[in-house]
C-alpha positions as CSV (number, residue, x, y, z in Angstrom):
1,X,112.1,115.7,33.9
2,X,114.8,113.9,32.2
3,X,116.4,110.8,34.3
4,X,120.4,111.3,35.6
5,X,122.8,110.0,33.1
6,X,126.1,108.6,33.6
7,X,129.1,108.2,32.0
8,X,130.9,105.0,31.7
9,X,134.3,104.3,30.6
10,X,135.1,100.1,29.7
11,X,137.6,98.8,31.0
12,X,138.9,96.9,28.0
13,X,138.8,99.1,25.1
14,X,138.5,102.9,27.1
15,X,135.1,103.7,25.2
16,X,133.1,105.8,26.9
17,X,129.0,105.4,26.8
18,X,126.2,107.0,28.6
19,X,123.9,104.3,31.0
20,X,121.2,105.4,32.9
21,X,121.5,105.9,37.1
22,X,118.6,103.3,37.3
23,X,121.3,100.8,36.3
24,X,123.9,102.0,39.3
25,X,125.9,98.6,40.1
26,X,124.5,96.2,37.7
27,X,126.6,95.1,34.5
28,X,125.6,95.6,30.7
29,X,127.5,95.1,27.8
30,X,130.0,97.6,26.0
31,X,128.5,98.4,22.7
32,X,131.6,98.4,20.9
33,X,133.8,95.4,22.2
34,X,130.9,93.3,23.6
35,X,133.2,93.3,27.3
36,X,131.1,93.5,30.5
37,X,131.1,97.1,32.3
38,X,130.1,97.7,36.0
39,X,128.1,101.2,35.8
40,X,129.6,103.4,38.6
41,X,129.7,106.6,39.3
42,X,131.4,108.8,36.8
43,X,134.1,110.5,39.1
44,X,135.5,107.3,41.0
45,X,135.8,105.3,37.2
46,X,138.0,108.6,36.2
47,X,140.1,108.8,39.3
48,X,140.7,105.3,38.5
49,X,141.6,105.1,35.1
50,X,143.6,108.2,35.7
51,X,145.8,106.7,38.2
52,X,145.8,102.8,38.4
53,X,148.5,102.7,40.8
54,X,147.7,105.0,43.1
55,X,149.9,104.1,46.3
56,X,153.1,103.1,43.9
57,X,155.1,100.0,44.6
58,X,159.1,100.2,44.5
59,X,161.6,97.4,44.3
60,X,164.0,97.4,47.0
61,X,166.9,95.2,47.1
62,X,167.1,92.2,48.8
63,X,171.1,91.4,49.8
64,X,170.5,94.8,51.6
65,X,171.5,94.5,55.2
66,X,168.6,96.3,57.0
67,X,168.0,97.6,60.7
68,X,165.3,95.0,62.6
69,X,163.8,98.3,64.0
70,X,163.4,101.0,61.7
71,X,164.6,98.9,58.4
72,X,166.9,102.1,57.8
73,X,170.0,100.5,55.3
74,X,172.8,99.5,57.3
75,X,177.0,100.7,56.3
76,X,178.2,96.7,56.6
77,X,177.3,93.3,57.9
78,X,179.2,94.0,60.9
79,X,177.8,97.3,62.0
80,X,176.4,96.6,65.6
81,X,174.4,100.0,66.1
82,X,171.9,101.4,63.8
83,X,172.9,105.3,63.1
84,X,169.5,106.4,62.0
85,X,167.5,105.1,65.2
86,X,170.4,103.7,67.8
87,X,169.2,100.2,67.8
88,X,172.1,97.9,68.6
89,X,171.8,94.8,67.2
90,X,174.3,92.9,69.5
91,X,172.0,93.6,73.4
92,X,168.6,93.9,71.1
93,X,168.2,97.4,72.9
94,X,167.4,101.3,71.4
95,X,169.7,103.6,72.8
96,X,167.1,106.5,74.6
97,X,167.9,109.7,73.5
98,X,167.8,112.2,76.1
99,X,166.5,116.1,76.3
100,X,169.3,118.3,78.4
101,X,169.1,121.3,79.8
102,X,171.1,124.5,78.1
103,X,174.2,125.3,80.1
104,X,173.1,129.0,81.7
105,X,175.9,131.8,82.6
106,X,174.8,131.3,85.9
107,X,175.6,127.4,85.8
108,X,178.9,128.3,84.4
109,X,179.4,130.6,87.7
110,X,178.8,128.3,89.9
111,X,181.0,125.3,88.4
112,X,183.8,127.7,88.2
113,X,183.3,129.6,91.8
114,X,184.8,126.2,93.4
115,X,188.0,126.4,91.6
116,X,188.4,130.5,91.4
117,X,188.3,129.8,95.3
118,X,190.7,127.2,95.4
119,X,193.0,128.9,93.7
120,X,192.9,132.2,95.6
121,X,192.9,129.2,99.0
122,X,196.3,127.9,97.3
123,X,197.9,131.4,96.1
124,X,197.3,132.2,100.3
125,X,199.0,129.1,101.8
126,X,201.5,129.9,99.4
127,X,201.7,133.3,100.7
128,X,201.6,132.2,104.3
129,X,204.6,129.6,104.0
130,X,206.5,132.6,102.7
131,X,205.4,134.7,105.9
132,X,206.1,131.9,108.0
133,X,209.7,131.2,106.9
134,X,210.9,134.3,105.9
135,X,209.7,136.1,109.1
136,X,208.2,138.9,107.1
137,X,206.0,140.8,108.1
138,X,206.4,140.5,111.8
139,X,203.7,138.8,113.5
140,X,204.9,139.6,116.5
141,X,202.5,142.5,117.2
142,X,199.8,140.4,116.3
143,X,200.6,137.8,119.3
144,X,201.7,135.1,116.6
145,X,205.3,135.8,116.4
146,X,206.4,132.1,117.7
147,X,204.8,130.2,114.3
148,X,207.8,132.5,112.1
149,X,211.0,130.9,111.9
150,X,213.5,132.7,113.7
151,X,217.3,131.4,115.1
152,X,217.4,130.3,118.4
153,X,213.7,130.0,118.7
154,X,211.5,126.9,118.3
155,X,212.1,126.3,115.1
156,X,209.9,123.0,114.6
157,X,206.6,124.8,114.8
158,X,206.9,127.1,111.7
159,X,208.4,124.1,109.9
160,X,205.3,121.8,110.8
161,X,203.1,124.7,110.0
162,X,204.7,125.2,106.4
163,X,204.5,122.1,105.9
164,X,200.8,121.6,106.7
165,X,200.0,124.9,104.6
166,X,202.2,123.3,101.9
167,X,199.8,120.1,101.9
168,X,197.0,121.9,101.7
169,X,198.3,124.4,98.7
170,X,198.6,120.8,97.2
171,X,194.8,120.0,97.6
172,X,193.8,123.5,96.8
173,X,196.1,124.0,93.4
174,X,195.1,120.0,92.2
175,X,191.6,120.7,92.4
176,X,191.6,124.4,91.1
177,X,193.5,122.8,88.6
178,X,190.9,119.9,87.6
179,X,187.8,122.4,87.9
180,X,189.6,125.4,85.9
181,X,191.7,123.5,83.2
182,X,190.6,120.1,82.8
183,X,187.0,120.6,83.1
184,X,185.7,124.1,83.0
185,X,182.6,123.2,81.8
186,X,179.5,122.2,84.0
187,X,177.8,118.6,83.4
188,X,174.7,118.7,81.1
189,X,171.4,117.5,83.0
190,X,168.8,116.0,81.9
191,X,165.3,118.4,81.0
192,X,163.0,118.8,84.0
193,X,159.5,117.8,83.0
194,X,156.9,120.1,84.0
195,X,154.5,119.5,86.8
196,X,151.1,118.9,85.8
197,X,148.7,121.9,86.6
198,X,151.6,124.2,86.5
199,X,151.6,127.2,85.2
């Protein structure tokens, strides 16, 4: 039974030679340029003459202004938060990033229900201060003829009462107004985290 053979490669002038496995870590002597070869095992000596650089080293420039947290290239000196990781560079803090919940037709409903109602609350006072001062239709029947303004009657109470319903038209249209126009849509919440040991 023959011994195991193996091939090795030196270092200084690439010849290769066959040493035998008995001699696994020692040094002899390359035959051709008299240089000193470690005998290893074959495949590691040709992944390494293969690729002597394996990992690759790049030069990076060094008048680069650079973020202290994730070294991501900054725009200018000046810049005071990092756009690739929110780092400002002024307080020393990250900015958190936060996971919000998807706006739902059903959260859209409800923000908007508020203001549909005020609306339909002001378009009613409205209505009313026209019943009240115009005398039409009469309430009379319905025992509340004395808050319409008629001549020769008290004429203060439907006048205090329009001007009451008036007020709170006001309140009613601002704030329908402010939910409908200005900000029909409902804040975004943060993501719920889920309770351990739910299912």
């Amino acid at each position: 039974m023959s011994a195991q053979v193996l091939t090795v490669a030196c270092p200084q002038c690439k010849t290769r030679f066959q040493a035998p496995a008995s001699l696994m870590g020692k040094k002899v002597k390359c035959k051709k340029c008299g240089g000193v070869v470690t005998v290893v095992q074959a495949r590691e000596e040709e992944e390494w003459t293969k690729n002597p650089n394996p990992y690759g080293v790049t030069q990076e420039k060094y008048d680069v202004v650079r973020c202290p947290f994730c070294a991501k290239e900054l725009e200018s000196e000046d810049q005071k938060i990092c756009l690739n990781c929110g780092f400002n560079l002024q307080t020393r803090q990250r900015i958190e990033t936060k996971v919000l919940e998807p706006v739902t037709a059903v959260d859209m409903m409800i923000w908007l229900l508020p203001g549909i109602g005020s609306a339909v609350g002001m378009l009613l006072c409205l209505l009313g201060i026209l019943c009240l001062l115009l005398a039409k239709p009469d309430l009379t029947d319905y025992g509340l003829g004395w808050l319409q303004f008629k001549q020769g009657d008290n004429e203060a109470i439907p006048i205090y009462a329009s001007v009451g319903l008036g007020f709170l038209a006001f309140l009613a249209g601002r704030f329908a107004f402010i939910r409908l126009v200005l900000n029909p849509r409902p804040p975004e919440a943060p993501k719920r985290k889920k309770r351990e040991g739910a299912d």
